[in-house]
DSSP file (Angstrom, degrees, kcal/mol; ACC not computed):
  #  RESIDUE AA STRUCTURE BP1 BP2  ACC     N-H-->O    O-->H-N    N-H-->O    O-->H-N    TCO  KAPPA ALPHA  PHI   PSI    X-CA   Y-CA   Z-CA
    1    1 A X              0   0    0      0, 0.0     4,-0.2     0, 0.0     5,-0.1   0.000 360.0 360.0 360.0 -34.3   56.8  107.0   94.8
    2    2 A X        +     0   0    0      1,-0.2     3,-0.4     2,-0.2     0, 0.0   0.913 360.0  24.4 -73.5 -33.8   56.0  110.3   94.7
    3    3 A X  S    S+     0   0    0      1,-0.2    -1,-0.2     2,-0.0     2,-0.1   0.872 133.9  39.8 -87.0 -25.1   52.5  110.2   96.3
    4    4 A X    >>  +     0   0    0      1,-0.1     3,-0.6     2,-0.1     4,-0.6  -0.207  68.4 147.9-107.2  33.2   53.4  106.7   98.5
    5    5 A X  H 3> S+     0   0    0     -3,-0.4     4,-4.1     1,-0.2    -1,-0.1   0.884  74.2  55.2 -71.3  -5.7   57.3  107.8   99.3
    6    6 A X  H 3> S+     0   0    0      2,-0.2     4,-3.6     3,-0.1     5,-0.4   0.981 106.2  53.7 -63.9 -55.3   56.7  105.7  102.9
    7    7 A X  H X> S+     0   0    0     -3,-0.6     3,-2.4     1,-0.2     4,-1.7   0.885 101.1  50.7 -25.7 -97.7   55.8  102.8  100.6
    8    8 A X  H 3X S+     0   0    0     -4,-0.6     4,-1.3     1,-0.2    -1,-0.2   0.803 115.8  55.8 -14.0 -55.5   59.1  103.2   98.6
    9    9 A X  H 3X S+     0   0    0     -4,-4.1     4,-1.9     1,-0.2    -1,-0.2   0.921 103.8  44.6 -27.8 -61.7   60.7  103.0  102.6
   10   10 A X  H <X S+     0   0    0     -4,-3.6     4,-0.7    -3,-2.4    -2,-0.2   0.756 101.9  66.2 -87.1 -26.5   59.5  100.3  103.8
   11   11 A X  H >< S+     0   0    0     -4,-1.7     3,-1.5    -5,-0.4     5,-0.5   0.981 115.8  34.6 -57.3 -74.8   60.3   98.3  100.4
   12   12 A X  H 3< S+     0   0    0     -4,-1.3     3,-0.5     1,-0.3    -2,-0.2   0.671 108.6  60.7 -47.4 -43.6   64.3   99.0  101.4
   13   13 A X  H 3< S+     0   0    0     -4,-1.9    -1,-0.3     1,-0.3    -3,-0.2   0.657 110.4  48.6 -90.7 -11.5   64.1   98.7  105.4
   14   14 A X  S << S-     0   0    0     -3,-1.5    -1,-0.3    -4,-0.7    -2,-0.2   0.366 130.4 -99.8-114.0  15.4   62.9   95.1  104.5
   15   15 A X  S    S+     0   0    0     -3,-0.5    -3,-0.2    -5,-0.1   127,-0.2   0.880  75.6 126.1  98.9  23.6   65.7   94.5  102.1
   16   16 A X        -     0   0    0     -5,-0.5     2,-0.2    -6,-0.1   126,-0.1  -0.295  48.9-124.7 -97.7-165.5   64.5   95.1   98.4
   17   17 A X        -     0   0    0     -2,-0.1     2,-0.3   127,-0.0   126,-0.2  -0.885   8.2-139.4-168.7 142.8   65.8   97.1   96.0
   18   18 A X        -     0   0    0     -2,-0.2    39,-0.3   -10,-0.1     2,-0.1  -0.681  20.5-171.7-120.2 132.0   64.3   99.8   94.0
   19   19 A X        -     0   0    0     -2,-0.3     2,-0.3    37,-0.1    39,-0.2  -0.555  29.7-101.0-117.7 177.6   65.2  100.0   90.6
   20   20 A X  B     +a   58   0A   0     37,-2.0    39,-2.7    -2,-0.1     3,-0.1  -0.830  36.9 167.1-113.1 150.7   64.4  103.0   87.6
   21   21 A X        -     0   0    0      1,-0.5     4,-0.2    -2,-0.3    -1,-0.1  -0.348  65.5 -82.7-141.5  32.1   61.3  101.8   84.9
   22   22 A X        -     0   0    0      1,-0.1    -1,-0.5     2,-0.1    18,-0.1  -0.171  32.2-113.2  95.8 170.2   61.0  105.3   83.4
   23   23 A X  S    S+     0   0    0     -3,-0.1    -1,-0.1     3,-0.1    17,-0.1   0.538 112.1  28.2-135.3 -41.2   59.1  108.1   84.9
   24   24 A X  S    S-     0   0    0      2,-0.1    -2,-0.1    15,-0.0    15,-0.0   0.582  98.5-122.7-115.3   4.4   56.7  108.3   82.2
   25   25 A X        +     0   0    0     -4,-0.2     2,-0.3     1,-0.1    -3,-0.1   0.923  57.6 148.3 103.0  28.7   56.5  104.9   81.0
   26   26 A X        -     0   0    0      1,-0.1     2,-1.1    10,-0.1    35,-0.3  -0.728  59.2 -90.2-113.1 162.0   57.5  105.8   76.9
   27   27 A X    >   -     0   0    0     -2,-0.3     3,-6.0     1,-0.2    38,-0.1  -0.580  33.2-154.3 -55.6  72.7   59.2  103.8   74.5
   28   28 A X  G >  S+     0   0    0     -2,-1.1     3,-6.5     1,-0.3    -1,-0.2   0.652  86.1  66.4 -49.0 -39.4   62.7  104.8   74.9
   29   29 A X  G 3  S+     0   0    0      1,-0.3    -1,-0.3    35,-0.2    36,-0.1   0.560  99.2  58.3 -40.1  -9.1   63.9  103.9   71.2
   30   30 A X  G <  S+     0   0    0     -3,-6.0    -1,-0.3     2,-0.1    -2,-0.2   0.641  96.9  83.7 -83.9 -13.3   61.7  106.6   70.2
   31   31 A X  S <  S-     0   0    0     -3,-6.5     2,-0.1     1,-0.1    38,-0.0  -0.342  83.9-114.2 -89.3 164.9   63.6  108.9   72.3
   32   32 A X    >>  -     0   0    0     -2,-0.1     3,-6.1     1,-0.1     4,-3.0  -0.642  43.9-108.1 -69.7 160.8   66.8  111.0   71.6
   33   33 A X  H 3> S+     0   0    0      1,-0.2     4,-2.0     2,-0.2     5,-0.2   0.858 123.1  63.4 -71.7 -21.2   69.5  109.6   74.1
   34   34 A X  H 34 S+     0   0    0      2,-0.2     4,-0.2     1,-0.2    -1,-0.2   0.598 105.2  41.0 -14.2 -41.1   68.8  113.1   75.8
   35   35 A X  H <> S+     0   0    0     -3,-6.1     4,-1.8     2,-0.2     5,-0.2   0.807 110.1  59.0 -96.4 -30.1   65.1  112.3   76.6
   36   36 A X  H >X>S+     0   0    0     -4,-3.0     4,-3.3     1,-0.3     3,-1.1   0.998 111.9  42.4 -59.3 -58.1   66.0  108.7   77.7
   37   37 A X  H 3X5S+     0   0    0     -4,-2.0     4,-3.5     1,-0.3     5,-0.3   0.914 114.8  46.7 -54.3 -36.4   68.2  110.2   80.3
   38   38 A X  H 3>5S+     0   0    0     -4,-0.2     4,-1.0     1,-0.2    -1,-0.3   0.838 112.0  56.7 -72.8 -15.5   65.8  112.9   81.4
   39   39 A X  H <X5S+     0   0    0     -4,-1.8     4,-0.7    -3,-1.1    -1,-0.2   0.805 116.4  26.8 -86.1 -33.8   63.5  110.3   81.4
   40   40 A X  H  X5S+     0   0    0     -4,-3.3     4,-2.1    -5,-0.2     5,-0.2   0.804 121.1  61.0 -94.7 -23.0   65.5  107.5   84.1
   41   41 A X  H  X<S+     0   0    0     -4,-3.5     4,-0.7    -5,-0.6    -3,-0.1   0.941 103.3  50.9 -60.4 -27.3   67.3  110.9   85.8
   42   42 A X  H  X S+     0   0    0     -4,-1.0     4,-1.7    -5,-0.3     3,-0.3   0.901 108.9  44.8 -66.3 -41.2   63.8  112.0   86.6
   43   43 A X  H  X S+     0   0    0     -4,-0.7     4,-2.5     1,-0.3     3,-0.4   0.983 120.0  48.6 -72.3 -54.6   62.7  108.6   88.4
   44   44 A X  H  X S+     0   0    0     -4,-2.1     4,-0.8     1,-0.2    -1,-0.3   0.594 104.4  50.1 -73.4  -5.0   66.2  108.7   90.2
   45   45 A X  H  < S+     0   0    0     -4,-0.7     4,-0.4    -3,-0.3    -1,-0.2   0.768 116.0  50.6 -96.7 -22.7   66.4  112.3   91.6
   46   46 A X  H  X S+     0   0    0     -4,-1.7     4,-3.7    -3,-0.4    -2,-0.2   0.895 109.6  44.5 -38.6 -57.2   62.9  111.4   92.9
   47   47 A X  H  X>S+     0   0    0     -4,-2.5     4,-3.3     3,-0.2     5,-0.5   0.984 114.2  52.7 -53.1 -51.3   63.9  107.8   94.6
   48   48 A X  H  <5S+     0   0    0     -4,-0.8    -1,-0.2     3,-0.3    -2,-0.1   0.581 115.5  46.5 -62.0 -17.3   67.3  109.9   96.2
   49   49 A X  H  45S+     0   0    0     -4,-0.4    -1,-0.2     2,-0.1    -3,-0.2   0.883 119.8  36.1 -83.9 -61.0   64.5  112.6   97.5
   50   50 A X  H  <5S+     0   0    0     -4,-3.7    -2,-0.2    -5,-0.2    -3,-0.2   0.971 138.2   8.3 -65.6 -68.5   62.5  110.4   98.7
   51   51 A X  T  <5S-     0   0    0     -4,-3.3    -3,-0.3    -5,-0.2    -1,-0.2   0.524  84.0-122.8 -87.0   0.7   64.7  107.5  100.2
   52   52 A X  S   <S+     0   0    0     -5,-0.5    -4,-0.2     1,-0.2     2,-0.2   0.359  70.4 122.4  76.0   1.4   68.2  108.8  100.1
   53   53 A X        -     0   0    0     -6,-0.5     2,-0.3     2,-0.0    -1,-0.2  -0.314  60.0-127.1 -86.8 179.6   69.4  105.8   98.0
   54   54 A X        -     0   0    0     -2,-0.2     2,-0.5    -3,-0.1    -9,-0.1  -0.970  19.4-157.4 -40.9  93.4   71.0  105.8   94.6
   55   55 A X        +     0   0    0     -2,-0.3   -36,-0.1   -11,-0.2    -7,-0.1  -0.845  21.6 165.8-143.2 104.7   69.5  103.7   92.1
   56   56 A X        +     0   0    0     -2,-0.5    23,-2.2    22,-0.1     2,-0.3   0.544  49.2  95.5-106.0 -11.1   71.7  102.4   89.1
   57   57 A X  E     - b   0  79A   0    -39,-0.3   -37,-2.0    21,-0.2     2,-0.3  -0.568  50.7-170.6 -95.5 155.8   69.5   99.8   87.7
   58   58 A X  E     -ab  20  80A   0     21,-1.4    23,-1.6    -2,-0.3     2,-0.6  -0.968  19.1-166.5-126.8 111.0   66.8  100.0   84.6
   59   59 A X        -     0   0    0    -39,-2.7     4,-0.2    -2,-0.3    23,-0.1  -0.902  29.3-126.3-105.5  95.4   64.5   98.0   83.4
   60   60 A X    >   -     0   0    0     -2,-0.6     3,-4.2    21,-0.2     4,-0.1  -0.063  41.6 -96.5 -36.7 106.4   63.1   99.4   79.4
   61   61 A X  G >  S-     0   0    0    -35,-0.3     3,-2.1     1,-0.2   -33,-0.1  -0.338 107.8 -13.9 -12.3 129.6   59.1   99.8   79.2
   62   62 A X  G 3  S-     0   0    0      1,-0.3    -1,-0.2   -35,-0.0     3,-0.2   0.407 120.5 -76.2  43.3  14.8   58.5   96.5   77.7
   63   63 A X  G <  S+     0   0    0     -3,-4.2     2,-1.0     1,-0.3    -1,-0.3   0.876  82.5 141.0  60.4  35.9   61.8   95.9   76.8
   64   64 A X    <   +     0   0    0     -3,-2.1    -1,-0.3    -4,-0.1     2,-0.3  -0.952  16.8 126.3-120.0 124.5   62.5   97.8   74.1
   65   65 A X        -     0   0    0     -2,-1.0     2,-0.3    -3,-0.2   -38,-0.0  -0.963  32.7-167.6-159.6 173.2   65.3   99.0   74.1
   66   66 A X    >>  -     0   0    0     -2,-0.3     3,-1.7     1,-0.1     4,-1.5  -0.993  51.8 -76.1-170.2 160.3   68.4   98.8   71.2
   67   67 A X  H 3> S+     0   0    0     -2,-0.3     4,-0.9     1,-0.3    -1,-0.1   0.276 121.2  65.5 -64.3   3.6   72.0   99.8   71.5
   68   68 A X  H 3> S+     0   0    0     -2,-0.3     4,-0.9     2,-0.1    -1,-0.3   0.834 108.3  36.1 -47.2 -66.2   71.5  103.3   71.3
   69   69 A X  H X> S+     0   0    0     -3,-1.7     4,-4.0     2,-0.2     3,-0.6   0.923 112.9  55.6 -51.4 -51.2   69.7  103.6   74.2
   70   70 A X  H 3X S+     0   0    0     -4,-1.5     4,-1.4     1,-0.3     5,-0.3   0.929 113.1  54.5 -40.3 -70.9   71.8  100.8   76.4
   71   71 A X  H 3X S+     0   0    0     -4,-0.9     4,-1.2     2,-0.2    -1,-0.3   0.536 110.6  35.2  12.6 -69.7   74.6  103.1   75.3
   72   72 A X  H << S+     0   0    0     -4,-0.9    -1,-0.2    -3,-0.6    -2,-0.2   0.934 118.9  53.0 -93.4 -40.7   73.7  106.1   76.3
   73   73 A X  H  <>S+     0   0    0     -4,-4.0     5,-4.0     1,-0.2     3,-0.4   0.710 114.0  45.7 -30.0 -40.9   71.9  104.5   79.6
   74   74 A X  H ><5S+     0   0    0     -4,-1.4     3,-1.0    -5,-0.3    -1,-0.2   0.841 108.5  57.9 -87.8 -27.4   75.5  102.6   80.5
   75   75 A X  T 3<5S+     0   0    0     -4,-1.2    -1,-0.2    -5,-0.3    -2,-0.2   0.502 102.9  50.2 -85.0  11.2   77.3  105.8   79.8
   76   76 A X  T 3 5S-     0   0    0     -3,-0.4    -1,-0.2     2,-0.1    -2,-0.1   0.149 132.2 -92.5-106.2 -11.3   75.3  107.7   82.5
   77   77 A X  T < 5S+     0   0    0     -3,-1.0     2,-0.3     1,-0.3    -3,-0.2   0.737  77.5 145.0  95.7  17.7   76.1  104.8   85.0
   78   78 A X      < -     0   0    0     -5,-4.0     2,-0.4    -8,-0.2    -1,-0.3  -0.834  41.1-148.6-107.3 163.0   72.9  102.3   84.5
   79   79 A X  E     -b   57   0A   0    -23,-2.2   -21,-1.4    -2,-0.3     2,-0.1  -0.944  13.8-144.1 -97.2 101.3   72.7   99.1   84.6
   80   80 A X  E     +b   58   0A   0     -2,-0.4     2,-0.4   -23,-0.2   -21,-0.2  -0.409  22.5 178.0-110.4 136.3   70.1   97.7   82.4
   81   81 A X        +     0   0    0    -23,-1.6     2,-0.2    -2,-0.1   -21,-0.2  -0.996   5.8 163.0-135.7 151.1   68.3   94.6   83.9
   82   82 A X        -     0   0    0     -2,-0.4     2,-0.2   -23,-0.1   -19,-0.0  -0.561  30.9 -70.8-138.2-142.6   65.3   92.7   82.1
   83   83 A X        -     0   0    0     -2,-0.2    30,-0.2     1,-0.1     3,-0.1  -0.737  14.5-168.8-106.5 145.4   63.7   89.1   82.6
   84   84 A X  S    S+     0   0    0     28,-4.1     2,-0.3    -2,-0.2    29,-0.2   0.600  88.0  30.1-133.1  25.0   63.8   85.9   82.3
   85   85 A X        -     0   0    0     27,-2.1    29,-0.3    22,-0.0     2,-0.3  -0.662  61.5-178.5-107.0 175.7   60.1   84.4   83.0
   86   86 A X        -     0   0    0     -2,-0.3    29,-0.1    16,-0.3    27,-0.0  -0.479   8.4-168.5-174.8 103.1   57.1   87.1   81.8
   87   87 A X        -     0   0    0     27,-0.4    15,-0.1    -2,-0.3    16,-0.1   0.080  33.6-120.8 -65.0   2.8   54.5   85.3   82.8
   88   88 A X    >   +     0   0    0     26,-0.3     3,-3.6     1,-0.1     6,-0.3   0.799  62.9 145.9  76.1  12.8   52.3   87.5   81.1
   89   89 A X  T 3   +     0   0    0      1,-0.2    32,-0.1    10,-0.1    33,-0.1   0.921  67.4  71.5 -73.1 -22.0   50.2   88.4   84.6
   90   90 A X  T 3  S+     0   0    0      1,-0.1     2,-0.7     2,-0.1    -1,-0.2   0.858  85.4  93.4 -14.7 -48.7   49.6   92.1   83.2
   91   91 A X  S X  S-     0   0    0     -3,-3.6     3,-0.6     1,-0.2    -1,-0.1  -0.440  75.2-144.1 -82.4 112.1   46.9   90.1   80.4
   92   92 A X  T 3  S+     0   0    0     -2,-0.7    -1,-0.2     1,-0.2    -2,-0.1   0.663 101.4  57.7 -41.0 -10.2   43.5   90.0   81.6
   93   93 A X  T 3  S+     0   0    0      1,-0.1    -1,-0.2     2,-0.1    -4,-0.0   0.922  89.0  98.1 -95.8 -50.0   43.1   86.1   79.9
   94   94 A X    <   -     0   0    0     -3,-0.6    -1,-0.1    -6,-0.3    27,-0.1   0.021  65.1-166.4 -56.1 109.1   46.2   85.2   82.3
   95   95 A X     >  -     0   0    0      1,-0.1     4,-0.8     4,-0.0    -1,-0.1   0.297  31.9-100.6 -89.1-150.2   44.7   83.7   85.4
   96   96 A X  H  > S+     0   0    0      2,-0.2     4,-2.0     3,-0.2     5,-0.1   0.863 123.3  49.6 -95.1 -49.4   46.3   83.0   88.7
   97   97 A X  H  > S+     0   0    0      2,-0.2     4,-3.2     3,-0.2     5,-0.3   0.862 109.9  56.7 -80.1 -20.9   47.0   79.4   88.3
   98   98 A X  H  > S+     0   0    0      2,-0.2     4,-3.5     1,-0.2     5,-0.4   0.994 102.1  54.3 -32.6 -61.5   48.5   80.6   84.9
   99   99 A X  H  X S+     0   0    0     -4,-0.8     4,-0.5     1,-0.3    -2,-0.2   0.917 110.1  52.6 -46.0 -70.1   50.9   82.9   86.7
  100  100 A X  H >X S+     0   0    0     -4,-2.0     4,-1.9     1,-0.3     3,-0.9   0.838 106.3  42.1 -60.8 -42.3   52.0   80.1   88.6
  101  101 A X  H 3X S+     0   0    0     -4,-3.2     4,-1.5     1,-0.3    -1,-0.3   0.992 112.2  52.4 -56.8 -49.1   52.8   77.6   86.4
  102  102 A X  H 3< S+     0   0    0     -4,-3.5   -16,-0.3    -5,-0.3    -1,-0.3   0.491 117.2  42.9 -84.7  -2.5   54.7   79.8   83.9
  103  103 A X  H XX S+     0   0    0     -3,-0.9     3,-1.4    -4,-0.5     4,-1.3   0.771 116.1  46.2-120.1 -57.0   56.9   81.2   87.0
  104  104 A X  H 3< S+     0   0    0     -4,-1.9    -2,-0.2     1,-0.2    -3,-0.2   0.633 120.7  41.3 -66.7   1.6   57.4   77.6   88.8
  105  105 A X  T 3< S+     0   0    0     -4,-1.5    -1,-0.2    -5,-0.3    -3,-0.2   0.402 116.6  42.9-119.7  11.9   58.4   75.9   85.3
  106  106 A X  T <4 S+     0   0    0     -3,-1.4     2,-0.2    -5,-0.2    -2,-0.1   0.656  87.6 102.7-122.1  11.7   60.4   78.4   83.8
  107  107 A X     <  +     0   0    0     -4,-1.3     2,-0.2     4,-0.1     3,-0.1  -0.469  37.7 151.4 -73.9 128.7   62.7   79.6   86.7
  108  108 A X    >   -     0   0    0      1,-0.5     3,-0.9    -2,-0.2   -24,-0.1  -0.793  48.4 -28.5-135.6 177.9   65.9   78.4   86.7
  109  109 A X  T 3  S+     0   0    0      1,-0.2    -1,-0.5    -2,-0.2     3,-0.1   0.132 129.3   0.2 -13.7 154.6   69.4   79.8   88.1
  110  110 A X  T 3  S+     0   0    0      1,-0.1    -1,-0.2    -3,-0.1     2,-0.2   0.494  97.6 159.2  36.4  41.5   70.1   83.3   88.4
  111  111 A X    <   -     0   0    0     -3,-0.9     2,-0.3   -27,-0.0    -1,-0.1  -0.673  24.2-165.8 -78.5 140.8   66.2   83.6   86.8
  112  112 A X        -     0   0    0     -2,-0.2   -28,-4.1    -3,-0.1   -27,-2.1  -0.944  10.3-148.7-141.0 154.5   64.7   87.0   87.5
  113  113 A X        -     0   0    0     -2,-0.3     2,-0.7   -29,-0.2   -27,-0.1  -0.825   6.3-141.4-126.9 126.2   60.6   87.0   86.9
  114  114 A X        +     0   0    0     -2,-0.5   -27,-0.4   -29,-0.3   -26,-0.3  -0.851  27.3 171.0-108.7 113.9   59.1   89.8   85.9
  115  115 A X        -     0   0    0     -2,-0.7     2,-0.6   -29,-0.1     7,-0.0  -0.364  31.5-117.2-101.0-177.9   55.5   90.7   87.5
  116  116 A X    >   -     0   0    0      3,-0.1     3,-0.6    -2,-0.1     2,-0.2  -0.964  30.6-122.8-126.3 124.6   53.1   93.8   87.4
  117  117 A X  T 3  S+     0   0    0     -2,-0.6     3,-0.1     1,-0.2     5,-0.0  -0.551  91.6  24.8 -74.3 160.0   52.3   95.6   90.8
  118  118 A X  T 3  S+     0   0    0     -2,-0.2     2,-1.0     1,-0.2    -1,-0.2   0.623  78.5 130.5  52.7  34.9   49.0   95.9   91.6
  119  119 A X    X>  -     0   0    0     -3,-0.6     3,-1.4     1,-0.1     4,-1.1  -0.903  45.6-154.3-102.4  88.5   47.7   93.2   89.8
  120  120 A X  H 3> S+     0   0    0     -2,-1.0     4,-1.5     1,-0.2    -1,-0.1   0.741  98.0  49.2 -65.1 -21.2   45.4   91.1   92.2
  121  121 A X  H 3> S+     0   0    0      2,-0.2     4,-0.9     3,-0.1    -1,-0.2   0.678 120.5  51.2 -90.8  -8.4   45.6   87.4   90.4
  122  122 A X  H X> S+     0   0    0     -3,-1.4     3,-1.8     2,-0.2     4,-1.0   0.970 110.4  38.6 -51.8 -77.5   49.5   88.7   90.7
  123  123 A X  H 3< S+     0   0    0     -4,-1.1     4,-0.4     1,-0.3    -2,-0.2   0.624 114.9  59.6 -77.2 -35.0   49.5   89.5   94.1
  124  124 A X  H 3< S+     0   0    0     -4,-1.5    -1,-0.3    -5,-0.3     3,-0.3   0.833 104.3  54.7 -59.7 -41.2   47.2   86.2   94.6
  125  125 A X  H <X S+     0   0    0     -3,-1.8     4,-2.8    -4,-0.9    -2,-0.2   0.590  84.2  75.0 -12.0 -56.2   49.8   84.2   93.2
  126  126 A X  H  X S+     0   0    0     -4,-1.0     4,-2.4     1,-0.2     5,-0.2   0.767  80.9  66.3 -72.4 -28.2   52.8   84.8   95.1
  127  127 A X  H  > S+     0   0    0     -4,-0.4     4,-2.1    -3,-0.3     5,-0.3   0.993 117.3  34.5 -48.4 -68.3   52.0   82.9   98.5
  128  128 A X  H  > S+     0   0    0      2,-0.3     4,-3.5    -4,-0.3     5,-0.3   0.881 114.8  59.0 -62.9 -55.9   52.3   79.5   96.0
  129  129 A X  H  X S+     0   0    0     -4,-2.8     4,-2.0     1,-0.3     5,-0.4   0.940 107.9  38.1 -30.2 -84.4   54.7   80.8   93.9
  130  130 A X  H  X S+     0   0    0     -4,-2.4     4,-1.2     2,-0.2    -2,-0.3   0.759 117.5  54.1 -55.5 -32.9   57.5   81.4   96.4
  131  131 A X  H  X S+     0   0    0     -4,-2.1     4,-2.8     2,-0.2    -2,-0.2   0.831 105.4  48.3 -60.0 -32.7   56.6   78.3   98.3
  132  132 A X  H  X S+     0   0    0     -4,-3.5     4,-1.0    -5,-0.3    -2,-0.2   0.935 119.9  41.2 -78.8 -27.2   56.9   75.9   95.5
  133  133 A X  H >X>S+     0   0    0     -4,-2.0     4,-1.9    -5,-0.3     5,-1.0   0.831 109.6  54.6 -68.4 -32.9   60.5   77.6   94.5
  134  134 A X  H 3<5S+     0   0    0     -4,-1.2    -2,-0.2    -5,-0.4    -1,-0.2   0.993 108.6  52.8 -66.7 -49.1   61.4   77.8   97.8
  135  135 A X  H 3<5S+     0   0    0     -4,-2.8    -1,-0.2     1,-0.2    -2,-0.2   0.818 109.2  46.7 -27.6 -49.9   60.5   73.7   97.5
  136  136 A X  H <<5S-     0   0    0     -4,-1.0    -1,-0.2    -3,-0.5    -2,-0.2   0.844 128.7-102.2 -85.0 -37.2   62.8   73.2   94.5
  137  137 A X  T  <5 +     0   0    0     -4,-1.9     2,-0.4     1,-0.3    -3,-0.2   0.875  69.3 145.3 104.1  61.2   65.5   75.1   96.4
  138  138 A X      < -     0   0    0     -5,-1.0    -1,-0.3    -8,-0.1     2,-0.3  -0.908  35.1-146.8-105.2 119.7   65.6   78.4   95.0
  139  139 A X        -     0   0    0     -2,-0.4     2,-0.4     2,-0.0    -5,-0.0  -0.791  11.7-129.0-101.9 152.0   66.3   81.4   97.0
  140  140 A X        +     0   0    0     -2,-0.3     2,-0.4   -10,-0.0   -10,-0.0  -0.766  38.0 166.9 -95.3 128.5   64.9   85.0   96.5
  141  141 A X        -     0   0    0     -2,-0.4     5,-0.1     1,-0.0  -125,-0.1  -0.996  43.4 -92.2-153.1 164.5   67.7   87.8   96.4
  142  142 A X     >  -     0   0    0     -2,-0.4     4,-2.0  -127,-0.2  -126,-0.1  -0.039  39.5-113.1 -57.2 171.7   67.9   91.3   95.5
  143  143 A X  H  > S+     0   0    0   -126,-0.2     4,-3.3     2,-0.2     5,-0.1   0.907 119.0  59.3 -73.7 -29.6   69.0   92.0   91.5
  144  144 A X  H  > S+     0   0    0      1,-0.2     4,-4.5     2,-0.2     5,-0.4   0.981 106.7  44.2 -30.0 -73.9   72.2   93.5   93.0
  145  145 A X  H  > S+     0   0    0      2,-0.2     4,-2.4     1,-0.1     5,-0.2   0.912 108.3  54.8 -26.0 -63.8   73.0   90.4   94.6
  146  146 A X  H >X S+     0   0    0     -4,-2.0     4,-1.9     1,-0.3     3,-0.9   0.986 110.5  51.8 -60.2 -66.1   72.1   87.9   91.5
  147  147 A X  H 3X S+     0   0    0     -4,-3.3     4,-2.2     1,-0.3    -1,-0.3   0.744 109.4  47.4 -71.9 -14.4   74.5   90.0   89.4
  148  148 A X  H 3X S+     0   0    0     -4,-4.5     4,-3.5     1,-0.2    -1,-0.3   0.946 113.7  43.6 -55.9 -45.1   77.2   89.7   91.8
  149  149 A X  H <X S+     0   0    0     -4,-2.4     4,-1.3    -3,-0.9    -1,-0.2   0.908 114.8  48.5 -60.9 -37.4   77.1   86.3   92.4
  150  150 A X  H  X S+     0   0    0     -4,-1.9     4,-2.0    -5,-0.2    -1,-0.2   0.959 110.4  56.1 -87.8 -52.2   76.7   85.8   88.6
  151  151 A X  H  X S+     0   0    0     -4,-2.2     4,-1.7    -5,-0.2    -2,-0.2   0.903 111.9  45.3 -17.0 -76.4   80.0   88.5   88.4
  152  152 A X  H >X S+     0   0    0     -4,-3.5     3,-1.8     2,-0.2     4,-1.3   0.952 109.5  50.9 -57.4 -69.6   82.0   85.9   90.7
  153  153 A X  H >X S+     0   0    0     -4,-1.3     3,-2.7     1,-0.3     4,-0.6   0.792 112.0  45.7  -2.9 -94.2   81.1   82.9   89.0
  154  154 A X  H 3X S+     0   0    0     -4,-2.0     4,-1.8     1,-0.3    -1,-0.3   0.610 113.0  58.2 -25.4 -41.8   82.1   84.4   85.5
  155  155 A X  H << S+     0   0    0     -3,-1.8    -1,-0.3    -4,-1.7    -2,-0.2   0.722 104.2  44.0 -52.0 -51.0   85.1   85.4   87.4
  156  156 A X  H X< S+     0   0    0     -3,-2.7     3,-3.1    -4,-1.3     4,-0.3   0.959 105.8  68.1 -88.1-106.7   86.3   82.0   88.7
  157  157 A X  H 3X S+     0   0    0     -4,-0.6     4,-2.9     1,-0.3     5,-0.3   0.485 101.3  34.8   5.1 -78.9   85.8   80.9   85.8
  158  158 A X  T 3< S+     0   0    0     -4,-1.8     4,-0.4     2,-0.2    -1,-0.3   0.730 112.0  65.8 -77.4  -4.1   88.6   82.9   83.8
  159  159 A X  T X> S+     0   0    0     -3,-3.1     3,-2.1     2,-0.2     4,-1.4   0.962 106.9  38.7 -71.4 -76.2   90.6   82.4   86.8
  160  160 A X  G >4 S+     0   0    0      1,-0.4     3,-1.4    -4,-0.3     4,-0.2   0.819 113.3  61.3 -57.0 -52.0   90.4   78.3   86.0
  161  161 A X  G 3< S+     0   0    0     -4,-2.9    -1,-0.4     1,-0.3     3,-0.3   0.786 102.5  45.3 -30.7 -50.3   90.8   79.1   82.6
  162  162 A X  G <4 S+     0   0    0     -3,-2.1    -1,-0.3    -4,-0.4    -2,-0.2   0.685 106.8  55.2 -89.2  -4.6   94.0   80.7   82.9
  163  163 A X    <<        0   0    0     -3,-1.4    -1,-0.2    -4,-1.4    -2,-0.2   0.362 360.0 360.0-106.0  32.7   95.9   78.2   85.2
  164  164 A X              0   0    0     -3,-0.3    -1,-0.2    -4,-0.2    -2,-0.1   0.626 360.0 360.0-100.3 360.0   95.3   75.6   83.0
């Protein structure tokens, strides 16, 4: 973002949403909850320079994280989000039609798939991908979105619950 910030633009003016992964990429459970924060504040006073936005969401390097971190992460005002497909396209044996199968059979509801940018049998992928979900009747929406909808749901829920 910092060398591309137009990039980082254009993601938003077509309706994505930019989330914080770290600034240098480390293994926050290693960190004190001090460095974890300098570590997503850094990625976010960058995004807020560059695009103007506000950026509450996280995703852990690799998903390590452990209630220490979450903790100190929720008590700064993020939102931690992680996966549920990994198709694994990061691994050099994972091919293209790989990528695609493991992302059209294991997405279901309120699924979010986690890919690698810059990955070309990613980025090869994705035409097929999104058409065969689009097929099944699966829509693409930002993670904001999913967790509202997911929010309401849950919501109505304990609403039925209680007039019963």
């Amino acid at each position: 973002m910092e060398k591309y910030p137009y990039l980082a633009n254009l993601i938003l003016a077509r309706g994505h949403e930019i989330g914080d992964h770290t600034y240098m990429h480390p293994n926050l459970t290693r960190l004190s909850n001090e460095k974890v924060l300098a570590e997503l504040d850094a990625t976010k006073r960058i995004v807020r320079d560059k695009t103007g936005k506000e950026i509450y969401l996280f995703r852990p390097p690799g998903g390590r994280v452990n209630r220490r971190v979450l903790k100190a992460a929720q008590e700064d005002g993020y939102r931690q989000v992680l996966w549920t497909v990994l198709p694994k396209d990061h691994e050099e044996s994972v091919t293209k039609d790989a990528i695609v199968r493991r992302v059209v059979g294991e997405t279901n509801n309120y699924g979010i798939i986690c890919l690698h940018q810059g990955v070309q049998k990613t980025i090869d992928a994705m035409d097929e991908v999104i058409d065969r979900l689009r097929a099944k009747g699966f829509r693409f929406v930002t993670v904001s979105q999913l967790l509202g909808e997911k929010e309401r749901i849950e919501l109505a829920k304990v609403d039925l619950r209680a007039k019963r």
